[in-house]
N, C-alpha and C positions, 0 to 999 in steps of 0.2 A: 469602734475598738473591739477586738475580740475578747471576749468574754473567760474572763479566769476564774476558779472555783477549785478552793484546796491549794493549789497552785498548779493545778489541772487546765491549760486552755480549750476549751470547747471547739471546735472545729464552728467555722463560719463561712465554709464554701459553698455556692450554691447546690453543689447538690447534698452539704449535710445540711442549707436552711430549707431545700425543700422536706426534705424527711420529717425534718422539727416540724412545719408545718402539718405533713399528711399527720404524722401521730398527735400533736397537741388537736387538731379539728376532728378528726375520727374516733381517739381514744376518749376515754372518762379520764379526768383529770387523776386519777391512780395510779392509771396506765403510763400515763404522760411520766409522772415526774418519778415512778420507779423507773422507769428507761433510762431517762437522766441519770439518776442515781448509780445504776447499771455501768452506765460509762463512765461516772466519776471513780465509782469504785472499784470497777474492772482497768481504769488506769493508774487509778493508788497502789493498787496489789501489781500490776505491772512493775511500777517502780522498785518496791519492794523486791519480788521477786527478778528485778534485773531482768525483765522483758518487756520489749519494746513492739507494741503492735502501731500501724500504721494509722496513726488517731480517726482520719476519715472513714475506713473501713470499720476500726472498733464502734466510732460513732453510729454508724449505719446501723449492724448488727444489732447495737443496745437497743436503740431506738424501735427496731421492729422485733425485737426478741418474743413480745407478747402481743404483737396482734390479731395469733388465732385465737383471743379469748374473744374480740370483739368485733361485731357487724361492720361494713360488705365482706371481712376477708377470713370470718369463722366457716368453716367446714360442718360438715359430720360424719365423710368419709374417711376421713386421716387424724392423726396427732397433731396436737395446736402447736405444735414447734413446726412442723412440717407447711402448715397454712402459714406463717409467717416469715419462714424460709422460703418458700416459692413466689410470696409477696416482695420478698425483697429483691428475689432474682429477678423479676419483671419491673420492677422497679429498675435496677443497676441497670439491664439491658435497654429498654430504653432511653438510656443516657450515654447508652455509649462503652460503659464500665468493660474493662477486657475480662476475659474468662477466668484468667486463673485468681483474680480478685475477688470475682463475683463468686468464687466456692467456696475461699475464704469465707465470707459473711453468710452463706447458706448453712457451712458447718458451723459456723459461729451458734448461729438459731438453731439450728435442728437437734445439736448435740447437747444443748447450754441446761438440760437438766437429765445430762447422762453423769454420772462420777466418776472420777478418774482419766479416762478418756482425751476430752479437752486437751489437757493439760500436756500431752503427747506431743500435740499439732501446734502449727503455728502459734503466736503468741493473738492474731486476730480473732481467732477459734480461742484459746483457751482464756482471755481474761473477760467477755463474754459470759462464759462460766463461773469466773472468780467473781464478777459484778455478781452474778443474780446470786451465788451462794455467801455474798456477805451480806446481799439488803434482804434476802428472805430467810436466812437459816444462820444468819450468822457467823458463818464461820471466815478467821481470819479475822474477826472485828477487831478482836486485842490485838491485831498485830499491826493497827493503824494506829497514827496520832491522832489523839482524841481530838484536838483542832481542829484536824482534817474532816474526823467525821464530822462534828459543830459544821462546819462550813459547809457542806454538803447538803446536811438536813438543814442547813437554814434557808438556804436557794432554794431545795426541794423537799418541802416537809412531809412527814411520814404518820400524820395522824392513827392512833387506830390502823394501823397498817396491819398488823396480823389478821385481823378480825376481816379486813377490808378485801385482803388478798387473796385469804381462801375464797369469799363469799363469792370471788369474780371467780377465780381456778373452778369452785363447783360450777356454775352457770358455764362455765367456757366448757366442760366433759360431759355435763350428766345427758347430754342426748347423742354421746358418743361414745356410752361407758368401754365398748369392747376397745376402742381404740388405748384405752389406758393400762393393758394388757403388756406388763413385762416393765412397767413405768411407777414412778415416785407418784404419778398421777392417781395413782389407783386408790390409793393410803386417804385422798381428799375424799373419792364418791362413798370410801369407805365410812367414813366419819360421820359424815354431814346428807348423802342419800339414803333412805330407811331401805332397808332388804338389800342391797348393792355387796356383791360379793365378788371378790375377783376372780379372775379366771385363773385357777390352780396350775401351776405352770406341770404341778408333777401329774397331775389328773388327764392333764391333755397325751402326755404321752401314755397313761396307762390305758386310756382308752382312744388310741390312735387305729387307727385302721390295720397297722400291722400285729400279726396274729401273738409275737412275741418280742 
């Protein structure tokens, strides 16, 4: 039977049980069920917001949203939205996935901790965004039924979740600081790396190679 949550149905197609699979075995159990969470909540705020993204893709996006935090698919050349995004595009491809789908869920990821933006694009791209800005920042929480959230967190509990999720976000950046350059990401190495200073967006142009 497919799996309902909220009154959310979970996608149960093979290619979103293989997803669940690669993230439940590869991710820390953190990783895992904020993903979940991500989709329940990126389809609550859908309802809400009277958009309807296509469950199998939203599902996909949630699910790999964060796994440039975590080993084989962390970088240190790029943004952890980006290694996650190109995981999932090699994922979708081979299965088959047609194109305009698969950028769908590449913007999904890549964008999912830009502001505003999202929200533009498709509803696969923008609740994505809505998922990870209600389980990690809150926002939108009051605008669910508290049932809903109840039902959520009880399938996928959030222990110590603040504490839990910076502690991954710094280990997933701090040997990538310059990548978090123009990003919400910066604010973490800020906090929690001693000496970490970002790179001054107005510095860079004062001392750019042009004379004035």
């Amino acid at each position: 039977m497919t799996e309902s949550i909220a009154g959310i149905a979970v996608p149960d197609s093979t290619l979103a049980t293989e997803a669940t699979e690669l993230v439940r075995t590869t991710a820390p159990p953190l990783i895992y069920h904020h993903s979940r969470r991500v989709f329940l909540f990126g389809s609550l705020q859908g309802k809400r917001l009277g958009r309807a993204a296509d469950p199998e893709l939203l599902y996909i996006g949630a699910m790999f949203h964060d796994l440039g935090l975590v080993d084989p698919y962390r970088r240190t050349d790029q943004r952890f939205e980006l290694d996650g995004a190109d995981e999932a595009r090699r994922f979708l491809e081979a299965r088959g996935v047609p194109e305009p789908d698969i950028r769908k869920v590449w913007e999904g990821i890549a964008l999912h901790t830009t502001p505003e933006v999202p929200y533009r694009l498709e509803p696969e791209v923008a609740l994505v965004t809505a998922g990870v800005e209600t389980d990690v920042l809150g926002i939108g929480y009051r605008d669910l039924d508290p049932q809903d959230i109840a039902a959520v967190t009880a399938a996928h509990p959030r222990p110590d979740f603040k504490r839990e999720i910076l502690a991954a976000f710094t280990e997933g950046f701090k040997d990538r600081p310059t990548t978090t350059f123009g990003t919400v990401n910066a604010d973490v190495l800020e906090h929690f790396v001693p000496g970490f200073r970002h790179i001054d967006f107005v510095e860079v142009i004062q001392n750019s190679d042009w004379p004035e």
